[in-house]
C-alpha positions in Angstrom: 40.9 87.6 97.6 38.1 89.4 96.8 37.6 93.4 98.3 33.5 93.8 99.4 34.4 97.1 100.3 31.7 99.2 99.1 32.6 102.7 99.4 28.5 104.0 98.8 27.7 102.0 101.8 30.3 103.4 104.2 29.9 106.9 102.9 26.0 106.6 104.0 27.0 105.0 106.9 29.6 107.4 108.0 27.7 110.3 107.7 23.9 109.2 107.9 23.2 109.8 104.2 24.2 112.9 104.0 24.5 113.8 100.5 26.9 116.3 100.1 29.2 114.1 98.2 28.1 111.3 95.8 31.4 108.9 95.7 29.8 107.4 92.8 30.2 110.0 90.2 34.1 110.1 90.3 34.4 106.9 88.2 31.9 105.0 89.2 33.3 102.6 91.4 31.5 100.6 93.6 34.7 99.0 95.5 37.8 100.2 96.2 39.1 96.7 94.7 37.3 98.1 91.3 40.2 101.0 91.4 42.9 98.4 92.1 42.3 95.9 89.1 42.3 98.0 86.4 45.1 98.1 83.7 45.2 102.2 84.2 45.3 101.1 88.3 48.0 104.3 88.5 45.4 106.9 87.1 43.5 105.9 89.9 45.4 106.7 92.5 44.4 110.5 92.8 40.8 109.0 92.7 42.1 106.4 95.9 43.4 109.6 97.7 40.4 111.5 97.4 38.0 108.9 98.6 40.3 108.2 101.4 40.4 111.8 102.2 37.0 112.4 102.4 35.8 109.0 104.0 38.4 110.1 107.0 36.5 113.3 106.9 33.0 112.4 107.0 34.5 109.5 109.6 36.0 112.5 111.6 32.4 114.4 111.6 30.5 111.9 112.5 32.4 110.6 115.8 32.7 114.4 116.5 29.1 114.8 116.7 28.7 111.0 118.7 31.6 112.0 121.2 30.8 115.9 121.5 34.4 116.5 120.3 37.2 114.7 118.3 39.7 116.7 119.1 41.4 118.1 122.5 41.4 121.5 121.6 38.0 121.6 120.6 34.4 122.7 122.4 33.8 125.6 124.5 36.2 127.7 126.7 39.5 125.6 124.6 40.1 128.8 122.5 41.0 126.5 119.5 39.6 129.8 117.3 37.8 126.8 115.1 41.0 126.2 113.7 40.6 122.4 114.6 44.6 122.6 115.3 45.6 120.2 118.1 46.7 122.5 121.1 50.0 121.1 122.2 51.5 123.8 124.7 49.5 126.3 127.2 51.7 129.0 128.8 51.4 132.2 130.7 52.8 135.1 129.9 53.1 138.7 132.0 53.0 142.0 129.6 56.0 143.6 129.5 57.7 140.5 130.8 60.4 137.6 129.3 59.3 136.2 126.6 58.5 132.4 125.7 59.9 130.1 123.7 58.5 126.8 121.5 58.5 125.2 118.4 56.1 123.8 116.5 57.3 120.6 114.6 54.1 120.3 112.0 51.2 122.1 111.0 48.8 119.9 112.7 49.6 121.9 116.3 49.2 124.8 118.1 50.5 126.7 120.8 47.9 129.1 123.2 49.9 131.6 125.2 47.7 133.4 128.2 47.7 137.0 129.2 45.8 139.1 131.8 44.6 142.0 130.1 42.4 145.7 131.3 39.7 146.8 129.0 41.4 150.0 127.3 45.1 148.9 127.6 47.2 148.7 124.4 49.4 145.5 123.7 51.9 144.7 121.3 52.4 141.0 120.6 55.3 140.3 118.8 55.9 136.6 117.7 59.0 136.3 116.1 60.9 133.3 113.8 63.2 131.8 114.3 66.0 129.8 111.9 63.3 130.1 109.0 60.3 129.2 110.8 57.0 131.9 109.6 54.7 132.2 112.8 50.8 133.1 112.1 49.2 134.9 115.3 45.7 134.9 116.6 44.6 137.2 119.7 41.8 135.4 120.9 39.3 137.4 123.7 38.4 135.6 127.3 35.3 134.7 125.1 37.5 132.8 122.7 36.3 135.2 119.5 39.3 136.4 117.4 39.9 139.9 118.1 43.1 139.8 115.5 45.2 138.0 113.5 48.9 138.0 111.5 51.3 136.6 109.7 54.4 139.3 108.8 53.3 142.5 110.0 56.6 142.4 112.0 58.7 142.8 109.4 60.2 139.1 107.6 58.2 136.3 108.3 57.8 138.0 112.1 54.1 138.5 113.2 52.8 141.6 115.4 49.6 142.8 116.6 48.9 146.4 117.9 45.5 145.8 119.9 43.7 147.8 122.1 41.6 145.3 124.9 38.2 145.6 124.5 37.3 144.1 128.1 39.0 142.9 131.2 40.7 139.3 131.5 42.4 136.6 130.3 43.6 136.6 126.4 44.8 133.7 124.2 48.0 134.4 121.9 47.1 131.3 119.3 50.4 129.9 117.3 50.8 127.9 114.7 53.2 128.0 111.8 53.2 128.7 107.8 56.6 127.2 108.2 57.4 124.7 111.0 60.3 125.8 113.8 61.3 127.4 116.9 59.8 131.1 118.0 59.8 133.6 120.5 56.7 135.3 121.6 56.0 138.6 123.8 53.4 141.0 124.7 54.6 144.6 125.6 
């Protein structure tokens, strides 16, 4: 069987000739069955992985801009922090109250914890590992604009912020994980 697959004709279909990649200067392969029938086929396979990479990118991009948005966390008011993370859990929390408890299994998600917050007051946010797991934290104002952001300023793989609000309402506490597993998160 013979592969037609031209890879220059689906990366100008994909993304409407947009050339900010030219798929023929990596080896010069005009079908992905050219990769496949060489003798040094296994050289090729970093070649394969790229091209698929960046075809399922440009194929991404271009049913973003035809659908408005690709993904669920994405587009105004989702406080995704153009992160392109896939939101996954969306909790309330009080200041000074218990504190929550997830996990995040991969690095694809994210979790968005809410907050109502006074213009002047002083928060701690304190998202803390668990069994391993490294936590990266995002304070994210009612506008969605990233007011602050850590990784182990808690001491360990634990992140903290020490923010002072810059406006009244509702605040995002954006998780997601340098390495996957349960946490516990709470703003004093």
């Amino acid at each position: 069987m013979h592969n037609s697959l031209n890879l220059a004709t689906i990366r100008a279909t994909t993304c409407a000739k947009n050339d900010l990649f030219t798929l023929r200067r990596l080896r010069k392969p005009d079908k992905l069955g050219d990769l496949m029938n060489t003798k040094s086929w296994h050289k090729n396979i970093v070649w394969i992985a790229l091209v698929a990479l960046l075809l399922g990118s440009l194929a991404c991009a271009a049913i973003d801009s035809l659908a408005g948005t690709g993904q669920p966390s994405t587009g105004s008011g989702a406080n995704d922090a153009g992160d392109e993370l896939t939101t996954t859990v969306k909790e309330k929390l009080a200041i000074g109250g218990p504190a929550g408890k997830g996990a995040l299994d991969t690095f694809f998600d994210a979790h968005n914890w809410t907050f109502d917050g006074t213009a002047g007051q002083t928060v701690t946010i304190i998202v803390a590992g668990v069994k391993g797991s490294d936590p990266f934290v995002k304070l994210l104002d009612p506008d969605g604009v990233v007011l602050a952001e850590d990784d182990d300023a808690g001491g360990g793989s634990n992140a903290q912020l020490d923010v002072q609000l810059p406006v009244t309402g509702t605040y995002t506490i954006r998780i997601d994980m340098m390495e996957t597993g349960e946490y516990t998160v709470a703003v004093r």
